[in-house]
C-alpha positions, 0 to 999 in steps of 0.5 A, spaced: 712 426 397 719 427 394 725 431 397 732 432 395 735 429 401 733 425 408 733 427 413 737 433 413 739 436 419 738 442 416 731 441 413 728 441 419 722 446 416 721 439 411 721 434 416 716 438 420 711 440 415 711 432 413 709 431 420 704 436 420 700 433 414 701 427 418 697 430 424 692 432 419 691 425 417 695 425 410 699 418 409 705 420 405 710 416 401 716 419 402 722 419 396 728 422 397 733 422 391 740 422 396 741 418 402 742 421 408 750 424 409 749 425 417 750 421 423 745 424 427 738 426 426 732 430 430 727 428 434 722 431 428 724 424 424 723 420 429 715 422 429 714 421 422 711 414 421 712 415 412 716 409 410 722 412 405 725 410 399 731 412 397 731 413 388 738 411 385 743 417 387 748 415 381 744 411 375 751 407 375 750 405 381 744 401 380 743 400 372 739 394 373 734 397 376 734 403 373 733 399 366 727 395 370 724 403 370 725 404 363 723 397 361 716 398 365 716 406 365 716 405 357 709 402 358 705 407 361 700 412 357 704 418 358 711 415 356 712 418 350 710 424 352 715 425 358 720 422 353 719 428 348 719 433 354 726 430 357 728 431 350 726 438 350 729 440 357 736 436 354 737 441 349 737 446 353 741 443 359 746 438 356 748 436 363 749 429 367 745 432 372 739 432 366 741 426 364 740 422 371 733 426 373 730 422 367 733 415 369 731 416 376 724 418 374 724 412 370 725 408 377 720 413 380 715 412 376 716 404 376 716 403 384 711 409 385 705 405 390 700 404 386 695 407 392 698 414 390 694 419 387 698 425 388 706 427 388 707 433 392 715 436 391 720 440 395 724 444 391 723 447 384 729 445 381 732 437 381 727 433 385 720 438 381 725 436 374 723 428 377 717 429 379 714 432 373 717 427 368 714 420 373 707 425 374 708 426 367 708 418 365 703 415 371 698 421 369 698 424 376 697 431 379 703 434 383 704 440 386 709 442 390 714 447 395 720 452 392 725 455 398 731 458 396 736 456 391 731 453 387 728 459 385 733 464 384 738 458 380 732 456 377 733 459 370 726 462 367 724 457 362 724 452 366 720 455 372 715 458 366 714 450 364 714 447 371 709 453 374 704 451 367 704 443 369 702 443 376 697 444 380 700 450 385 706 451 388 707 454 395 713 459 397 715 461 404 717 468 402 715 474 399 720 475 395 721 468 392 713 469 391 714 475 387 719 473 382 715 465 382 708 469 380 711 473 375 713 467 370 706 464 373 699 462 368 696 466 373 695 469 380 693 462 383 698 458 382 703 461 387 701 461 395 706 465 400 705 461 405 711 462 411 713 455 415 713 458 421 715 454 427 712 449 431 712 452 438 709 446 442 715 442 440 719 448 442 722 448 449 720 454 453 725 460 452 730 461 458 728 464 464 735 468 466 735 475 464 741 476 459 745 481 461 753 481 459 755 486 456 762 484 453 766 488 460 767 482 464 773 479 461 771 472 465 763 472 462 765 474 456 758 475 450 756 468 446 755 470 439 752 464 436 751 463 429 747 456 426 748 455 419 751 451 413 759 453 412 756 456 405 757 462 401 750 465 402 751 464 409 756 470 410 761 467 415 767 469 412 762 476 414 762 474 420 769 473 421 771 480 418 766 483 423 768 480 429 776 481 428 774 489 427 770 489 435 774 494 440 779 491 444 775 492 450 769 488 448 770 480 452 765 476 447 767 468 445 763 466 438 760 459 437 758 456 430 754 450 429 753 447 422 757 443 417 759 445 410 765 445 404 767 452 407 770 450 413 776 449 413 777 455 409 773 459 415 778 456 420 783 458 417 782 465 416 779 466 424 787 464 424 789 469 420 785 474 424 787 472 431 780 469 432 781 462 433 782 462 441 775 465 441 771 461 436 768 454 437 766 450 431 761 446 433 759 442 426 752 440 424 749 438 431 742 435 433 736 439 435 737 439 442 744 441 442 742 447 438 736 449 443 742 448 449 747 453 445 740 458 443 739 457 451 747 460 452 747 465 447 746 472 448 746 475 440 745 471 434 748 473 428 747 471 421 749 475 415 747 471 409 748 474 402 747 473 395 752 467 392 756 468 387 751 463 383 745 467 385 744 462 391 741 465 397 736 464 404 729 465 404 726 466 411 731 462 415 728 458 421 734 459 425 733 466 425 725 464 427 728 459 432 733 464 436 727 469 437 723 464 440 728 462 445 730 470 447 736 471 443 738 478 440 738 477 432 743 481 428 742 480 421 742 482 413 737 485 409 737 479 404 730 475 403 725 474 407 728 476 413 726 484 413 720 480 413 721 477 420 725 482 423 723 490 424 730 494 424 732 496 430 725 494 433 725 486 433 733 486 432 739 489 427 739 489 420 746 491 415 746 490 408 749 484 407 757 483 404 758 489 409 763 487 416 764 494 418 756 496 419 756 488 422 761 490 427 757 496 428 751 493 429 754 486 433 758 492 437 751 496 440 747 490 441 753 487 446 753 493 450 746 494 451 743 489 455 736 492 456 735 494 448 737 486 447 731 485 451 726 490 448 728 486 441 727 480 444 720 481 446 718 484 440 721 479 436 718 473 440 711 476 440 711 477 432 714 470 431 708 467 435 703 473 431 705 472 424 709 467 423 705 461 426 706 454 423 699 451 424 696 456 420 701 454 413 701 447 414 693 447 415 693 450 409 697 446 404 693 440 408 687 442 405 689 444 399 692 436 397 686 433 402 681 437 396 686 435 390 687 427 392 679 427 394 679 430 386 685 425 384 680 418 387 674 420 383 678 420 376 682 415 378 688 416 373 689 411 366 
């Protein structure tokens, strides 16, 4: 299994879906382009038993080994034709990343175990570029999972291409389904399959009825926001709608998660007054994540579309405060109208719109008792439609049956 990063604090979807597979009796070999960036990880990792191997992140950090996987790689039957589906990529992207999905697919395909017999990928763009080259010169099938980023900045040619080459490919949401079929061989090539959430590692939501309502300047309202400080978050949203909630309203925010914009979002909660009120957590553990879904009253999430077509797909976080009984404000971006029934299992704005976000968070902290309606609704359809072990036992038979294919015609 080849991912971009590991662990990622932020990919807890991935880390549960590998270990998921492994429950199911699948031996995975986990590659991961990056080395991790983070100090802490969740109990997730902790359970998985895959060995990792990390691939050169630069390629002039370890020259020697990237040459030792051209000097092997050049060997293999289905050199040549990788090298010529490189070259073709190259002209259409002159970039270095290019370039150094091609010396790491070298390396992959060198070190790759001799006992695999199957590459799966998560993400369309980078890591599916690497597997395929490796799977093209090794003679593998691969199959893979796109999420987010990786469809929508994708350009066409390159989806059309991938899409042809493997054998299927699995998306978490209907939008990102749609636009993938469309570029698709055919019909069954694409799978909409939702990641839901593991609920038997989930503790059990608070009991505590939560009934602030914003009057008690001595219990002021938790809005918790859990997310990378990136652009398609809408953060800075978030901000703006905050700073327009009447003055009579008592509330405190709390943001968990790290990024590039932070600086930038701390600034600008300055500039609004809102400092005082806001707490900047940075990328936390799960359990500390739970603690925060266990104190908070509302959860916020404004994502957007990113000045380079980056958006979310159906965020587990939303998932996951739902699950816990908290109140979820959110955008109609994605997937999350998916999830979230409008005005029936939580608030849904047009993104890039902090007025109807104020509106929005302003009815949701003033009414308790609706707070708790949306709450029950959106618990009952997180367990009801977005079930975890209905997704993973699919893909598990889908490589259990592709493997099985792969051992009685073993690769040349």
């Amino acid at each position: 299994m080849i991912v971009k990063g590991y662990p990622r604090l932020s990919e807890t979807f991935i880390a549960q879906e590998i270990e998921g597979l492994e429950q199911r009796g699948l031996r995975a070999v986990l590659i991961s382009l990056r080395h991790p960036t983070e100090t802490t990880h969740h109990p997730v990792h902790e359970r998985i038993r895959a060995a990792v191997s990390y691939l050169p992140e630069y390629l002039y950090q370890e020259p020697l080994r990237v040459l030792r996987g051209w000097w092997a790689a050049r060997r293999l039957p289905g050199y040549r034709a990788a090298r010529a589906q490189w070259l073709r990529d190259w002209r259409r992207d002159r970039t270095a990343n290019r370039g150094r999905r091609w010396g790491q697919a070298l390396v992959l395909a060198h070190e790759l175990p001799a006992s695999v017999r199957w590459l799966h990928v998560h993400f369309l763009h980078t890591p599916a570029s690497v597997t395929r080259y490796a799977a093209m010169m090794r003679g593998l099938p691969w199959s893979g999972s796109a999420h987010a980023k990786d469809i929508w900045t994708t350009p066409d040619w390159e989806i059309t291409e991938k899409l042809a080459d493997c054998r299927w490919l699995v998306t978490c949401t209907a939008a990102g389904r749609d636009r993938l079929a469309a570029l698709a061989p055919g019909p069954e090539t694409v799978s909409l399959v939702y990641h839901g959430l593991d609920l038997a590692h989930l503790p059990a939501p608070s009991a505590t009825p939560r009934l602030r309502d914003g009057r008690d300047a001595t219990d002021p309202v938790v809005i918790l926001s859990v997310g990378r400080r990136v652009e398609k978050k809408g953060l800075d949203d978030v901000l703006e709608a905050l700073a327009l909630l009447p003055r009579d309203l008592h509330w405190r925010f709390e943001h968990i998660g790290g990024g590039p914009l932070g600086a930038k979002l701390k600034a600008r909660a300055a500039q609004l007054g809102l400092a005082a009120r806001c707490t900047w957590h940075g990328p936390r553990e799960r359990s500390f994540v739970f603690d925060a879904y266990a104190r908070a009253d509302v959860f916020v999430l404004a994502s957007k579309i990113a000045g380079d077509g980056d958006r979310d797909g159906l965020p587990n976080v939303l998932m996951e405060a739902q699950s816990q009984g908290v109140a979820c404000v959110a955008t109609r971006v994605s997937a999350i109208p998916e999830l979230i029934d409008d005005g029936d299992s939580g608030l849904l704005v047009p993104p890039g719109d902090p007025a109807a976000l104020a509106a929005a968070l302003e009815s949701a902290i003033r009414d308790p008792s609706r707070r708790a309606r949306m709450v029950a609704k959106g618990a009952a359809i997180v367990r009801s439609r977005f079930s975890f072990d209905s997704g993973v036992e699919r893909i598990a038979g889908w490589l259990k049956s592709g493997i099985a294919a792969a051992r009685r015609a073993p690769p040349t």
